[in-house]
RODO-2510 file (C-alpha; in nm, 4 decimals, decimal comma):
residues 543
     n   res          X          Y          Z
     1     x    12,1289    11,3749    12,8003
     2     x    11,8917    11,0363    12,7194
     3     x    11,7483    10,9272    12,3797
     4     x    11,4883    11,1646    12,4386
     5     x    11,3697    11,3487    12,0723
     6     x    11,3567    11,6985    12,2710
     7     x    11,7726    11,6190    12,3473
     8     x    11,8888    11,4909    12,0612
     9     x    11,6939    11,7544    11,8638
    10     x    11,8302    12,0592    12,0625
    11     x    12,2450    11,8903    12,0567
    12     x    12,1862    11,8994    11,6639
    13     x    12,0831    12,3014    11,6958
    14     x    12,3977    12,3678    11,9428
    15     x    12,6181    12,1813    11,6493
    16     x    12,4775    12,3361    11,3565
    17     x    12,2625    12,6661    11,4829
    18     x    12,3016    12,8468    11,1165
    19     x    12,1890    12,5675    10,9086
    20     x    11,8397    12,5612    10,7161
    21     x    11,6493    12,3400    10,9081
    22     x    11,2847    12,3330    10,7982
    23     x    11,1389    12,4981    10,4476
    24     x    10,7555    12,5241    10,3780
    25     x    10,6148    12,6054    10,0364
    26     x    10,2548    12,6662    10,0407
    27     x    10,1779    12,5910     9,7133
    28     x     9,9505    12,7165     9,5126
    29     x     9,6929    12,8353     9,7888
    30     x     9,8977    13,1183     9,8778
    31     x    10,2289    13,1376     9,7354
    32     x    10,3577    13,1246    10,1349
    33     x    10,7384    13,0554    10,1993
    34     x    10,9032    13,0388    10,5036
    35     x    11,2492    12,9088    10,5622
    36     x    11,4170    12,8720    10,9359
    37     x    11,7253    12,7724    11,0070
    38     x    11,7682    12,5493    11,3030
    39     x    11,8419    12,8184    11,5998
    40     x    11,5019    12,9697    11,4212
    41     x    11,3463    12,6350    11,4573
    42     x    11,4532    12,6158    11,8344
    43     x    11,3666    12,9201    11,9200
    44     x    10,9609    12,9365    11,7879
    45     x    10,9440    12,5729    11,9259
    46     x    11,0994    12,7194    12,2938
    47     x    10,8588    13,0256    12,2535
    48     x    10,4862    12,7945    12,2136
    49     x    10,6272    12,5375    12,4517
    50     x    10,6526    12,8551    12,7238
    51     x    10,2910    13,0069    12,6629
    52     x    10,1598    12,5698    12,6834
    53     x    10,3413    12,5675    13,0020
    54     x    10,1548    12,8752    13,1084
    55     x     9,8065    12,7884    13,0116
    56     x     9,8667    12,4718    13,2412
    57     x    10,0437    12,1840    13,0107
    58     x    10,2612    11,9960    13,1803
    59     x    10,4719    11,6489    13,1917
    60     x    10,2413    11,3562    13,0557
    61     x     9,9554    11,6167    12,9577
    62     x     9,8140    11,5604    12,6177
    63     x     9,8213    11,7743    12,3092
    64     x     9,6533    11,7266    11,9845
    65     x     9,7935    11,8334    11,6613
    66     x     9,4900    11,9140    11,4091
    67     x     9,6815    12,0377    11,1608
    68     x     9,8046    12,0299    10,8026
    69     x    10,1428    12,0739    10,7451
    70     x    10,3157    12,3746    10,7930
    71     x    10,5891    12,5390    11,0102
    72     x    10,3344    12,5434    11,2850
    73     x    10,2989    12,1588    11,2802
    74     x    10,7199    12,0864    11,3588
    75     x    10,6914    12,3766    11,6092
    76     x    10,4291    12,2295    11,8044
    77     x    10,5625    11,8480    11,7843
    78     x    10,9130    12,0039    11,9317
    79     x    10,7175    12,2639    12,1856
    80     x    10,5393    11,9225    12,3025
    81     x    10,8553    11,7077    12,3424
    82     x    11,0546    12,0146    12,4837
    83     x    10,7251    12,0130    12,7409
    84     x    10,7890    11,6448    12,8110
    85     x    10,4030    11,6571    12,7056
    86     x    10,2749    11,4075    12,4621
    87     x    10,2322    11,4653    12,1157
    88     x     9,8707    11,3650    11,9472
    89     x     9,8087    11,3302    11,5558
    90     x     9,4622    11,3903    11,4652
    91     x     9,3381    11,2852    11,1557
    92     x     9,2220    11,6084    10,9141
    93     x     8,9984    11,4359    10,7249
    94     x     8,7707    11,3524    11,0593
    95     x     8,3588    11,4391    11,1149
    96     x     8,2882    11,5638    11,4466
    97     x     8,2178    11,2531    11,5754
    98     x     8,5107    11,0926    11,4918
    99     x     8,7112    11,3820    11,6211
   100     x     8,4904    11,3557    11,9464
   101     x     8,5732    10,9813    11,9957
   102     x     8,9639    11,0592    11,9379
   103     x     8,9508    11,3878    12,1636
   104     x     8,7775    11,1587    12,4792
   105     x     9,0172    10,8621    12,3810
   106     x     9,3217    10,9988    12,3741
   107     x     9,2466    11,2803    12,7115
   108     x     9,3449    11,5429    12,5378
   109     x     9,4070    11,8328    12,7440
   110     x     9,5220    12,0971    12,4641
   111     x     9,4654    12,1618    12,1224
   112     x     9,6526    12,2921    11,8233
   113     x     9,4041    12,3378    11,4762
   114     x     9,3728    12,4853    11,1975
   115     x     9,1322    12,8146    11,1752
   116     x     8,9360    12,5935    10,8625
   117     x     8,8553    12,3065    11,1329
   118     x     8,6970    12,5284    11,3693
   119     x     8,3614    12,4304    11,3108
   120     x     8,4288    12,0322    11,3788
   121     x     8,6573    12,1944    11,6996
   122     x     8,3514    12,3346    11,8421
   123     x     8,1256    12,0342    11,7724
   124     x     8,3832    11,7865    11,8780
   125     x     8,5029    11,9293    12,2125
   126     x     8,1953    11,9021    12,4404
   127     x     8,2839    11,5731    12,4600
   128     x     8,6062    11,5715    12,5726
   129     x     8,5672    11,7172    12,9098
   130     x     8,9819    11,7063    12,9666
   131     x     9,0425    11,9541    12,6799
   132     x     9,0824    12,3018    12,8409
   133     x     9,3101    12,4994    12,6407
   134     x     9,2972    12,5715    12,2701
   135     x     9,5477    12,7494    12,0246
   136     x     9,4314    12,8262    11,6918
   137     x     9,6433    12,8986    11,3376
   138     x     9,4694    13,1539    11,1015
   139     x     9,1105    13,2617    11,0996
   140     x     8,7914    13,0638    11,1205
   141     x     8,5841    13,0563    10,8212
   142     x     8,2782    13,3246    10,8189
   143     x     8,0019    13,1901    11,0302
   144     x     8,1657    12,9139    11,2113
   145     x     8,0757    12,8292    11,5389
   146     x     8,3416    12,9186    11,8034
   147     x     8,4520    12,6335    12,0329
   148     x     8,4696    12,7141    12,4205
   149     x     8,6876    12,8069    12,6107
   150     x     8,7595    13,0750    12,3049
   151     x     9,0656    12,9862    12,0782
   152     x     9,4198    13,1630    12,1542
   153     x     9,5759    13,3033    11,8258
   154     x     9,8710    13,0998    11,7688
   155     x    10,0784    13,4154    11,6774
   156     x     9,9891    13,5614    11,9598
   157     x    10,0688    13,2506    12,1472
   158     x    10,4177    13,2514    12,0048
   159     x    10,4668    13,6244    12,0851
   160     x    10,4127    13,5737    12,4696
   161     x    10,6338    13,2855    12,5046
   162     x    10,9849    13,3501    12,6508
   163     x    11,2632    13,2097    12,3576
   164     x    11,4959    13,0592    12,6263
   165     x    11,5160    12,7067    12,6669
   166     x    11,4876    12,6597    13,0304
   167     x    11,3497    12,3253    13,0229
   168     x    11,3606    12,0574    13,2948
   169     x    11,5180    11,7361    13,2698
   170     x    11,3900    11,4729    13,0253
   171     x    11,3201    11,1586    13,0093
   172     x    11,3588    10,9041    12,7139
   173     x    11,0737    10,6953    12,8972
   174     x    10,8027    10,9912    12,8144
   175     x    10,5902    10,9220    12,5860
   176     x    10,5014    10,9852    12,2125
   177     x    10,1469    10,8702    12,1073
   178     x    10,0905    10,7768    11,6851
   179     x     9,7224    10,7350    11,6152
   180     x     9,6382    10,4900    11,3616
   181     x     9,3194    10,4516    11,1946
   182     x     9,4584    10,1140    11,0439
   183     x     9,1871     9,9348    10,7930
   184     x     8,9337     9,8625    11,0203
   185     x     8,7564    10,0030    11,3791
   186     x     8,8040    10,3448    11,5375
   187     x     9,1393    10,4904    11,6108
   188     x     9,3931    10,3773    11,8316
   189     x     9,6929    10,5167    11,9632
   190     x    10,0163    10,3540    11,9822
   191     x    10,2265    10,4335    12,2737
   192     x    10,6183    10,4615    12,2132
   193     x    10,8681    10,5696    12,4490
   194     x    11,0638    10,8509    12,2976
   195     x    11,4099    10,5989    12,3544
   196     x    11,2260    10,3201    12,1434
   197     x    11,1025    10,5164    11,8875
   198     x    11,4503    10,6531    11,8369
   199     x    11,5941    10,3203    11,7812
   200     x    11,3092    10,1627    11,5941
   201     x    11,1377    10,4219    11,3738
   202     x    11,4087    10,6625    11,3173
   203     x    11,7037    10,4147    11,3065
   204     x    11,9206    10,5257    11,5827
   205     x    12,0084    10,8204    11,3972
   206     x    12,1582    10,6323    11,1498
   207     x    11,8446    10,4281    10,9529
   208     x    12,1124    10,2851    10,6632
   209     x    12,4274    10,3330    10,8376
   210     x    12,5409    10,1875    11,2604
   211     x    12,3224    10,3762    11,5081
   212     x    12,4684    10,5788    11,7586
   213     x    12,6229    10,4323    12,0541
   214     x    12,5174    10,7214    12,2846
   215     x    12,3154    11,0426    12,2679
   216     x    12,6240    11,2924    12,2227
   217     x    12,7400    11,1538    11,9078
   218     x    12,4119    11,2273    11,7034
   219     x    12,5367    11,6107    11,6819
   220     x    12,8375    11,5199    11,6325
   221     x    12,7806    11,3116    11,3381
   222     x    12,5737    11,5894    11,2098
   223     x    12,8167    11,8269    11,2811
   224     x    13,0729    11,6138    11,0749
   225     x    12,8331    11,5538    10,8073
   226     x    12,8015    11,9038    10,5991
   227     x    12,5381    11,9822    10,4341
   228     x    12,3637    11,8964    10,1344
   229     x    12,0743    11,6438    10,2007
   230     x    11,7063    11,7479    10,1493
   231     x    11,4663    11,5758    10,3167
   232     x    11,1130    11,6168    10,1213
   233     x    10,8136    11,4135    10,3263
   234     x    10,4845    11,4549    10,1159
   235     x    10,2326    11,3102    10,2830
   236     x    10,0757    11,4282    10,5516
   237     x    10,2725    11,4901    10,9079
   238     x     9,9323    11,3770    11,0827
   239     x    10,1052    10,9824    10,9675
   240     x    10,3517    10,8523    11,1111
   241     x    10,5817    10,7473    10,8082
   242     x    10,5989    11,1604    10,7427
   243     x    10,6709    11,2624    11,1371
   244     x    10,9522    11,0053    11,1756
   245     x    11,0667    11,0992    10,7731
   246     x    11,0687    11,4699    10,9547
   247     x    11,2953    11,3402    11,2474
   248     x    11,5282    11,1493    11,0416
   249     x    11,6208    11,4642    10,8714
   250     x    11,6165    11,6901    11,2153
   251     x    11,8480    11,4196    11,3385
   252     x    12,1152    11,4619    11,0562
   253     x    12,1528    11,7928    11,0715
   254     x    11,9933    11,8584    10,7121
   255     x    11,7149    12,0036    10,5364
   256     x    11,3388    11,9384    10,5525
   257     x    11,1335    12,0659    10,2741
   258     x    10,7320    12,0547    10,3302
   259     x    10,4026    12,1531    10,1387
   260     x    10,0474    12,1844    10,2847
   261     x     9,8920    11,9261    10,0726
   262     x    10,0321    11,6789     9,8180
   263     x    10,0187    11,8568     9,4428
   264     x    10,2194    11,6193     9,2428
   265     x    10,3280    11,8946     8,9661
   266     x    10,4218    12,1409     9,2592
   267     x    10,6120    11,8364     9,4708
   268     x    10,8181    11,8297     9,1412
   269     x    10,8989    12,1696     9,1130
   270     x    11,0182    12,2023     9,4405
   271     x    11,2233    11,8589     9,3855
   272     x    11,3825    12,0785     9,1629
   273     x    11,4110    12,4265     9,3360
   274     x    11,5205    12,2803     9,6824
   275     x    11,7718    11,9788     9,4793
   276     x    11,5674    11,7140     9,7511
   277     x    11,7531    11,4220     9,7824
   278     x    11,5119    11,2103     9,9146
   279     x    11,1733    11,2296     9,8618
   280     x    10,9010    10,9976    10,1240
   281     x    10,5369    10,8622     9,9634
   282     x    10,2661    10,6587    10,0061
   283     x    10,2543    10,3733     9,7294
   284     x    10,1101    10,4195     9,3993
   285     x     9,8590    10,6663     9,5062
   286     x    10,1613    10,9355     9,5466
   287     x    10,4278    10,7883     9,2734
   288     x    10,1335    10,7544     8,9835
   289     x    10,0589    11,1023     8,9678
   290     x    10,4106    11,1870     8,9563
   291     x    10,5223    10,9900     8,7094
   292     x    10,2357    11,1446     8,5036
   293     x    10,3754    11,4718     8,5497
   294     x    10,6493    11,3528     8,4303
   295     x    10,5605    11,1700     8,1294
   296     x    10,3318    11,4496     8,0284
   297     x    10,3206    11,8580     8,1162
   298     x    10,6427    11,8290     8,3637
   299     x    10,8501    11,6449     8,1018
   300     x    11,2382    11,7764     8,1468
   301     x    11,1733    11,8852     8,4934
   302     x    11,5015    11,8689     8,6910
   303     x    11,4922    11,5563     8,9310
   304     x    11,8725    11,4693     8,8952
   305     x    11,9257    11,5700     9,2599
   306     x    11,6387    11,2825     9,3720
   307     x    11,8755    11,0022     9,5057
   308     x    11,5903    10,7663     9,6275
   309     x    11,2080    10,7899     9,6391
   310     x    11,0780    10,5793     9,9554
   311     x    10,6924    10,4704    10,0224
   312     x    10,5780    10,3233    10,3882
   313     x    10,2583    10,2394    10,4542
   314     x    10,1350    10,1070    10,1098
   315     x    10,3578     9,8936     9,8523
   316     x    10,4158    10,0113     9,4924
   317     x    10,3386     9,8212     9,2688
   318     x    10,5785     9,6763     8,9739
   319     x    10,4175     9,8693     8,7313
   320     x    10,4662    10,2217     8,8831
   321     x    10,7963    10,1281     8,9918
   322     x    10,9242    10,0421     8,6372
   323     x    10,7452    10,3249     8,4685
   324     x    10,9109    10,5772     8,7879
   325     x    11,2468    10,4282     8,6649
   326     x    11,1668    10,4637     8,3645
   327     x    11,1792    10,8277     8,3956
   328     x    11,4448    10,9119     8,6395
   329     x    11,6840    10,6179     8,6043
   330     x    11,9590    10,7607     8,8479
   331     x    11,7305    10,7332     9,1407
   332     x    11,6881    10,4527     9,3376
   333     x    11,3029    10,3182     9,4512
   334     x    11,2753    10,1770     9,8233
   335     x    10,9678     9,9657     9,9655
   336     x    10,9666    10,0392    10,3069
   337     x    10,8098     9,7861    10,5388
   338     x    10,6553     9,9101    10,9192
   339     x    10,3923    10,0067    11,0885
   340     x    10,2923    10,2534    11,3521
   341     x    10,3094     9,9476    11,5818
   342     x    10,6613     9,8488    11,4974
   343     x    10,8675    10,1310    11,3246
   344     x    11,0910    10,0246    11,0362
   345     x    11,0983     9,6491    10,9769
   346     x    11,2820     9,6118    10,6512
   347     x    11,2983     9,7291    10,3387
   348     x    11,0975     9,4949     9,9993
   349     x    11,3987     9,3493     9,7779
   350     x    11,2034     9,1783     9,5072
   351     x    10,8343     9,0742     9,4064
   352     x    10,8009     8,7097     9,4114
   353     x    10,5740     8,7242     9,1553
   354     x    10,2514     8,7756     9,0662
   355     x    10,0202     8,6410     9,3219
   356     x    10,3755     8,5471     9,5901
   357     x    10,3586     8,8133     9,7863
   358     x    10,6547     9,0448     9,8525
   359     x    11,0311     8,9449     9,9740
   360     x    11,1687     9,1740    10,2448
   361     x    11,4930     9,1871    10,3842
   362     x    11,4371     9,1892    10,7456
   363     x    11,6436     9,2950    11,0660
   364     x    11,7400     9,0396    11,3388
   365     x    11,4696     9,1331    11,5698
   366     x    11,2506     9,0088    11,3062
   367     x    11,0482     8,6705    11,3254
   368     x    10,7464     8,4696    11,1641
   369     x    10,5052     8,3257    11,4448
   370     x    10,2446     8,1608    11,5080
   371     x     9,9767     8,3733    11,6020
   372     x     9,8297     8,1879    11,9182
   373     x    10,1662     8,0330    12,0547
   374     x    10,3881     8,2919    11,9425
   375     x    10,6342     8,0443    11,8115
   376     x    10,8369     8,0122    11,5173
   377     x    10,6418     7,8849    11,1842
   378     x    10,8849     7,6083    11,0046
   379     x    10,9722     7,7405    10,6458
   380     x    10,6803     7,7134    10,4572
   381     x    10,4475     7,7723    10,7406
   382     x    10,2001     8,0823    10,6778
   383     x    10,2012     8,2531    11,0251
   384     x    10,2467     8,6705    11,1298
   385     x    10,5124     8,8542    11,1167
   386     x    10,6353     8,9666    11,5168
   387     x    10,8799     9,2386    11,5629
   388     x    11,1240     9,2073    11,9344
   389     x    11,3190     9,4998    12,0944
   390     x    11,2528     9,8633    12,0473
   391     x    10,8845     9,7754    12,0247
   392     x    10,5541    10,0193    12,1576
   393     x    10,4295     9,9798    12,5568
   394     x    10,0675     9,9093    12,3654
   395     x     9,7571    10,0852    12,2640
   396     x     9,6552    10,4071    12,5025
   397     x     9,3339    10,2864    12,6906
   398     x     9,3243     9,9672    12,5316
   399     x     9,4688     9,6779    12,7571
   400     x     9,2553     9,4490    12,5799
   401     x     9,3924     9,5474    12,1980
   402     x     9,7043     9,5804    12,3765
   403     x     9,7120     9,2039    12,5120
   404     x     9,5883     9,0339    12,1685
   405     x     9,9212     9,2357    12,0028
   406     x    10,1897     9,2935    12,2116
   407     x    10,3358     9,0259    12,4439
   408     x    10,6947     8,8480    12,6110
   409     x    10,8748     8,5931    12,5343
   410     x    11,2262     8,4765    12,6049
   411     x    11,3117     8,7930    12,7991
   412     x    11,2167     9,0361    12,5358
   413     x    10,9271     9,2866    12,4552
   414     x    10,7556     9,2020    12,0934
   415     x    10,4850     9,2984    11,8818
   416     x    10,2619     9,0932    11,6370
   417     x    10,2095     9,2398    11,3275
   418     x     9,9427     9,2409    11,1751
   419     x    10,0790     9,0983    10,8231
   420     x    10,0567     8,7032    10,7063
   421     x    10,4173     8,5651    10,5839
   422     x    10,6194     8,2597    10,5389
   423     x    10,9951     8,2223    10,5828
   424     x    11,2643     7,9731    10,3722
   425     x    11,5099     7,7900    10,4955
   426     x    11,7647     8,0835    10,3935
   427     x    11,5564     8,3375    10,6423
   428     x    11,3974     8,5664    10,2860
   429     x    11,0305     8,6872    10,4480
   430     x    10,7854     8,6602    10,2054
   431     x    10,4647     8,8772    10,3058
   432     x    10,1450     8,7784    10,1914
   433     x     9,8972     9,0298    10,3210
   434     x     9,7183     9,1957    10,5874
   435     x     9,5750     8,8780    10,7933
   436     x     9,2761     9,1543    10,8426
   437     x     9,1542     9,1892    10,4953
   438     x     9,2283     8,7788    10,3633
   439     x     8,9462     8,6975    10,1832
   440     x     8,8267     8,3253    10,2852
   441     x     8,6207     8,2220     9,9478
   442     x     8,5423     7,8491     9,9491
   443     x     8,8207     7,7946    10,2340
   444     x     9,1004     7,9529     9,9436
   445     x     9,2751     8,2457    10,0908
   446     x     9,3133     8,5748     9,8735
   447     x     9,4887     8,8551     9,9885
   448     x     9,3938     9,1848     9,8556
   449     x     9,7463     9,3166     9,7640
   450     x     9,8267     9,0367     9,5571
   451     x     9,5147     9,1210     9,3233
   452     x     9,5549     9,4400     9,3342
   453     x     9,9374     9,4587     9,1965
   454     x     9,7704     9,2107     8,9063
   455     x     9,4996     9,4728     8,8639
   456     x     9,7616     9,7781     8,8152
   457     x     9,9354     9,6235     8,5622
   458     x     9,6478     9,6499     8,3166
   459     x     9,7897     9,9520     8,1159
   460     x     9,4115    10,1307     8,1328
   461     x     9,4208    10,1028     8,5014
   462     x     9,4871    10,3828     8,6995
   463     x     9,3892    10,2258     9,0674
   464     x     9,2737     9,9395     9,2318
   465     x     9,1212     9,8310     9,5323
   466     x     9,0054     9,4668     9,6016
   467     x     8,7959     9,2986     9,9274
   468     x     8,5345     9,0713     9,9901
   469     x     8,1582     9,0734     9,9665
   470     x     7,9593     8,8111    10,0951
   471     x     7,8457     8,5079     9,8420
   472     x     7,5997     8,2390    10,0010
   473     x     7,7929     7,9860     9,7621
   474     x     8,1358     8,1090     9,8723
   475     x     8,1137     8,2443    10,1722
   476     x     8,2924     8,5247    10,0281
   477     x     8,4072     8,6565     9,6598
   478     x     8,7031     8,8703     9,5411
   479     x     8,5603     9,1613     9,4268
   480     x     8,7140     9,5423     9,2306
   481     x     8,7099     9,8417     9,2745
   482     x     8,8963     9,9793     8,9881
   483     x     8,9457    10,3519     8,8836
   484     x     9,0834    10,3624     8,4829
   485     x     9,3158    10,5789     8,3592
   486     x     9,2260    10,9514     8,2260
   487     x     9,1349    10,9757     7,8206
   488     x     9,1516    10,5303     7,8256
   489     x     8,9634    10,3296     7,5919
   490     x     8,6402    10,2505     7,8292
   491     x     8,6993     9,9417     8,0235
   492     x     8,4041     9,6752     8,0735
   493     x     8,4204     9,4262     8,4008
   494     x     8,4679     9,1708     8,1296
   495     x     8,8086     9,3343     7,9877
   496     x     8,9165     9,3786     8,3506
   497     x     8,8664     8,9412     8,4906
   498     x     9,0040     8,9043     8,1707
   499     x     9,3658     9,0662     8,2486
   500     x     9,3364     8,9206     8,5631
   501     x     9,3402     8,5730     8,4521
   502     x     9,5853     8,5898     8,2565
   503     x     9,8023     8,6289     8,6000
   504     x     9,6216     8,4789     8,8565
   505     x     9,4907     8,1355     8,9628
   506     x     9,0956     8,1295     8,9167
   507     x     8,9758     8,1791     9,2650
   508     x     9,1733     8,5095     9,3170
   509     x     8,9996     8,6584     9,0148
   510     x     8,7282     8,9233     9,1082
   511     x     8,3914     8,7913     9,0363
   512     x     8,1981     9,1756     9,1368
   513     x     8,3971     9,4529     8,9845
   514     x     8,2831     9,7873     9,0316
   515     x     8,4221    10,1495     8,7594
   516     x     8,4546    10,4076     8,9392
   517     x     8,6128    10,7568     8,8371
   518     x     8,7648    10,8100     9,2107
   519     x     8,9224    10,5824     9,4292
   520     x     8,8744    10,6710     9,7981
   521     x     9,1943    10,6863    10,0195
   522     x     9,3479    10,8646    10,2824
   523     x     9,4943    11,1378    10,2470
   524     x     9,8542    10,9964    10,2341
   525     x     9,7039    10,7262     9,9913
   526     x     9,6566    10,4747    10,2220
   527     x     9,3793    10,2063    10,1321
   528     x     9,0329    10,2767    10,2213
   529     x     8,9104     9,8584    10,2420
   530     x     8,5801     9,9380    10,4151
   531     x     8,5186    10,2283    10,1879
   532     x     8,6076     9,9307     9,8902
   533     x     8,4074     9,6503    10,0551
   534     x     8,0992     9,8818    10,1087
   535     x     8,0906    10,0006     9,7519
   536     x     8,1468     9,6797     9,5973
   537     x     7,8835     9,5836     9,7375
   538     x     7,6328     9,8334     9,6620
   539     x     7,7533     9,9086     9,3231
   540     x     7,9586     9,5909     9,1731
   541     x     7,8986     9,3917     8,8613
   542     x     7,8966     9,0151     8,8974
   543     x     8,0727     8,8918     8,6082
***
């Protein structure tokens, strides 16, 4: 056996075959509950892997996931992997032509959607000429145009499929391709060998604890560990963070509880139901709800089971964090920090302060660079943060994204990040910002996070977003997007630079400042800059 997610996914079955694996609530669109234990789990994923094989998938063939979450999502990630085909993530929330640029890019050869996307499906696949196979879950809407070739029924796909697990030998150099939509520019997908992403993104089956030492010993740690973890990832499986949250529980041997969509009130009540343990989000976009819920019509709900509360992909801010533990004291809040480029890097221990950036504790393979040399920065220094070891192969048909970010140096593979942070002479990484959205105004640099953290803690704001908008002065100016809280006193642009400078130096104060009722983000509450930049400048205030 090799450190291969197919392996190490089917040892944990053979060590515990009875034990829930996977529970999904769909809540409230249906009032849908299934519950599989892990021999369940195996078997369904066996079962679609068989009919994929038949229709002509094979080793290295690519299959996209267009899907929300749902039982059918983990089945088809595992029938892929069992496959030794390659896993795709497509983005939900995609027009036609987006979903026709990441079709061609990523040469997909099969698709798994949902019936509601069959409209974009049809539109979308005439341009990707590889795509020959297509299995779709539930019925299209009335009227929708059908794609061609016609759609198998994905029950019916799971029917014909032979249970036994009759595999071939794996590899842990097959690959496992996480599309990221990042900030900026059209998708691109991240290759990871299944061995790296093991060790990087999923911790080596141990994320807080020694990873294994070889493949055997994940079952049996699993097998040794009873039960009694639950494993709640609420944002979207199409993101990384939620997949590898999803692994991380597969690998222990525990349980994995999932909704459709994110409903904070429902995520609560099945904190409660299912006793989660550990619950995954996406910054303040996720936690701010809840802790609404729970300061208002979800008051006394149950979350003493809730040992920790993790976000990746987006920082929460003080504020949310101290009105969160506020709330639910006993649980402890983590600040992951990692990418789809680079796993897990560390975890946040401490805001420097307003406008410092953010102190992370980081792991050895960790450095601060210099962007064009890719040496060390002397304390101090402002350079990017680079990430050696279990690191990607590079972007999927991109050797030229691939060359500008990944590179070798002293005998090692590494990464460069794409965040801007300093080190001290103790070693403490302080991040600054994403290097792609600095705002250069009058040769000052302002990171977005940094104003956006000051923003939040305005108790009338409910989100922020901040970039820049061109100024023929400045070059650039900071400007707002800001969304106030529900039944708030009305907020002017005024009252908002107001707050600000009362904890910010003067240049990183917004100077356009656009109200809004609805902040645009993804749907796992990821930042939307362009989205920000473009309104601010079509809609914002100069004050």
């Amino acid at each position: 056996m090799e450190y291969h997610l197919a392996d190490l996914f089917e040892s944990v079955v053979d060590a515990v075959p009875d034990r829930e694996a996977l529970v999904y609530i769909d809540q409230p669109r249906s009032g849908t509950e299934r519950r599989l234990s892990y021999a369940a789990l195996d078997e369904a994923a066996n079962r679609l892997a068989h009919h994929l094989a038949a229709a002509g998938t094979g080793p290295g063939d690519h299959v996209g996931l267009h899907l929300y979450n749902g039982v059918e999502y983990v089945q088809t990630l595992l029938a892929c992997l069992k496959l030794r085909a390659v896993p795709v993530n497509v983005n939900y929330r995609y027009v036609a032509d987006e979903l026709a640029y990441l079709y061609r890019d990523a040469e997909l050869t099969a698709l798994v959607f949902d019936g509601e996307f069959t409209d974009r499906v049809a539109a979308a696949q005439p341009s990707a000429p590889r795509l020959r196979h297509l299995v779709r879950c539930g019925p299209p809407p009335a009227g929708a145009r059908e794609p061609s070739p016609a759609p198998v029924d994905f029950a019916q796909a799971e029917r014909d499929g032979s249970p036994e697990r009759d595999f071939a030998p794996r590899s842990g150099d097959d690959l496992f391709l996480i599309y990221t939509g990042g900030t900026t520019g059209m998708p691109k997908g991240v290759m990871w060998r299944n061995e790296d992403l093991f060790f990087s993104g999923l911790g080596g089956g141990a994320p807080t604890g020694e990873p294994v030492a070889r493949p055997e010993e994940l079952a049996e740690r699993a097998a040794a560990s009873g039960e009694g973890l639950v494993f709640f990832p609420a944002p979207p499986l199409m993101h990384g963070t939620s997949t590898l949250t999803l692994f991380i529980g597969l690998n222990y041997g525990q349980k994995v509880t999932l909704h459709r969509r994110f409903a904070p009130h429902e995520v609560l009540r099945t904190v409660e139901r299912e006793r989660v343990t550990a619950l995954s989000l996406v910054g303040d976009a996720m936690l701010r709800p809840l802790v609404d819920a729970l300061d208002g019509p979800l008051r006394g709900v149950d979350c003493s089971s809730l040992l920790a509360v993790s976000s990746s992909g987006a920082v929460l801010s003080r504020t949310v964090r101290e009105q969160f533990a506020a709330l639910c004291p006993h649980t402890l809040l983590i600040n992951n920090f990692g990418s789809s480029e680079s796993g897990f890097n560390g975890t946040a221990t401490s805001d420097s302060g307003a406008g410092e950036g953010l102190r992370i504790t980081v792991h050895e393979g960790t450095a601060v660079v210099d962007p064009d040399g890719h040496t060390p920065v002397r304390p101090g220094e402002v350079g990017r943060l680079a990430l050696r070891g279990h690191v990607p192969l590079g972007y999927w048909n991109d050797p030229a994204k691939t060359a500008e970010t990944f590179f070798e140096a002293d005998g090692a593979r590494w990464v460069l990040l794409g965040d801007v942070a300093t080190v001290d002479d103790a070693g403490t990484v302080t991040v600054l910002g994403r290097g792609s959205q600095c705002i250069n105004t009058g040769g000052e640099k302002v990171y977005p996070e940094e104003v956006e953290e000051a923003l939040k803690a305005h108790p009338d704001i409910y989100d922020a977003l901040v970039a820049g908008v061109p100024d023929e002065k400045w070059g650039h100016r900071v400007a707002a997007v800001v969304q106030p809280r529900p039944g708030a006193p009305a907020l002017t642009p005024d009252a908002v630079q107001a707050h600000t400078r009362t904890r910010l130096a003067g240049y990183k104060v917004p100077r356009t400042i656009v109200i809004t009722d609805r902040i645009q983000r993804s749907p796992s509450g990821k930042a939307d800059y362009r989205w920000a930049r473009e309104t601010a400048a079509r809609e914002g205030v100069q004050v």
